[in-house]
N, C-alpha and C positions, 0 to 999 in steps of 0.2 A: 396425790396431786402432781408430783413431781413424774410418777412417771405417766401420766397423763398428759404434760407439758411435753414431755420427749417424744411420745407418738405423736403428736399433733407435729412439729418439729422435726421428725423422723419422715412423716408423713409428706409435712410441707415440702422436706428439699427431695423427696422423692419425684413429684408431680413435678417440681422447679427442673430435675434433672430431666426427667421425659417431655417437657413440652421443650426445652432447648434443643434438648437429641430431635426432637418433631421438627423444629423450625429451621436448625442447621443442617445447611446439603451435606450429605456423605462427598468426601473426596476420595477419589482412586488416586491415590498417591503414586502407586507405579504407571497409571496412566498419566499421570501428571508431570510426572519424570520422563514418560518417553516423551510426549511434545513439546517440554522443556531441549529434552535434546535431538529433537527436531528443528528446531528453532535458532539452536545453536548453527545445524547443519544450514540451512535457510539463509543466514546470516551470514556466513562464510561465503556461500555463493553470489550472494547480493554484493560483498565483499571484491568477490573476485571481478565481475560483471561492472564494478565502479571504477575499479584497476586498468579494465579496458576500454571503457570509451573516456579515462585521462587520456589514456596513451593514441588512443584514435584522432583523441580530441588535440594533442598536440602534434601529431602527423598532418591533419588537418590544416593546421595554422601555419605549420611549415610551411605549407603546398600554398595557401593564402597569400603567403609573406615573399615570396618566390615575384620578383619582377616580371616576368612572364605569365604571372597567373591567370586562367582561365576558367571558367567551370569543368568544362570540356577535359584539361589537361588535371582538374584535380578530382573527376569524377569519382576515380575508384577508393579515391581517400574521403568521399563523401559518402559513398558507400559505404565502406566500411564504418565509418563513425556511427551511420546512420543504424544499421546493422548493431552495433556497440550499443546503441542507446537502446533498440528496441529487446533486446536482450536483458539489458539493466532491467527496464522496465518489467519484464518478464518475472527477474526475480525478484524484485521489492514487492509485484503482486502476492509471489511465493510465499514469500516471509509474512506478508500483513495476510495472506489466511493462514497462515502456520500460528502469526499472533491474536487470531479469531480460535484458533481452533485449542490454541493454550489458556486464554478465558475461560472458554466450554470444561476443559477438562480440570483445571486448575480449581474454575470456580471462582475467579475474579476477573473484575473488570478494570482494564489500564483506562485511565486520562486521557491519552498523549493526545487521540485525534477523535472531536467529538462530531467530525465530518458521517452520512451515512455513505454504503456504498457506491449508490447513483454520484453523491456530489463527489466523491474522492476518485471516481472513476470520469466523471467529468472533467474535474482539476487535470489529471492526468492527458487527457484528450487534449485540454486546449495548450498545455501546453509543449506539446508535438506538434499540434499548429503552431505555437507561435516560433517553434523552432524552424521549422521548415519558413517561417516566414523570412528569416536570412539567407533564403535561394528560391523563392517562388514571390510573384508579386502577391500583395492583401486582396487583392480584389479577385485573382484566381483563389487561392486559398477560403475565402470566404461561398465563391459559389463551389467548390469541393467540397468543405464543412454542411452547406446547404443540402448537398447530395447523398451526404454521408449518412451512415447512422449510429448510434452510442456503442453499439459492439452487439445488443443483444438483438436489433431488429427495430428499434425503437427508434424511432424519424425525432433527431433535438431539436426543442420548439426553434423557432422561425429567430427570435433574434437574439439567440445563442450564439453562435459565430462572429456575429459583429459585433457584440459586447465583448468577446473573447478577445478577437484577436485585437480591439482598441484599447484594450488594458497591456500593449506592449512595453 
């Protein structure tokens, strides 16, 4: 009887162990290390790219704070920022699919942002509108926005723009 009990037993944590192995994803461990330190690199860049539109962003202010200020005379320093920021932006997109693509491979999913990508890539639009709204009037900006499209060809519904840029 007893060794009757142990086959069943033997038996049962046999099946126990193959439907787990069934149910749990294989991880590529060395792939999960290299996007890990992709991500590291991603980061660094984002890093840098924040670096410089501080530093834009206080040349900026300078040129602002200047008695004689103009748009005119502080163009190139609005460029430049301007420039600065869409760079930033460049690489936090880098990073947030670098941190899609360490999910994938990793095999987990982060919390941080339960936004999808339409709405996070949204987020990100209006708020380059509302930046440029400190040099452009709203009511330009909004038939801009109206004209524009989300990046991929996609016309954003009709009163997107004004809800956007009234949340200043």
């Amino acid at each position: 009887m007893r060794s009757r009990g142990f086959k069943i037993a033997t038996l049962c944590g046999m099946l126990l162990t193959a439907c787990v192995a069934a149910s749990s994803p294989e991880i590529d461990w060395s792939g999960c290390e290299s996007e890990l330190d992709s991500t590291t690199s991603a980061a660094s860049d984002a890093t840098r790219a924040s670096a410089e539109v501080r530093k834009q962003f206080e040349k900026l202010e300078k040129c602002r704070r200047d008695p004689d200020w103009s748009l005119d005379r502080c163009e190139g320093e609005v460029r430049s920022y301007r420039k600065a920021v869409a760079d930033w932006e460049n690489q936090m997109g880098e990073l947030d699919s670098q941190i899609h693509d360490v999910q994938d491979a990793c095999r987990f999913g982060f919390t941080v942002n339960r936004l999808t990508s339409l709405e996070a890539s949204q987020q990100r639009l209006c708020a380059a509108y509302k930046r440029s709204a400190e040099y452009i009037p709203v009511t330009a900006l909004i038939a801009k926005c109206r004209a524009d499209t989300s990046g991929n060809g996609v016309r954003l519904p009709d009163d997107w723009c004004a809800r956007c840029l009234a949340t200043r």
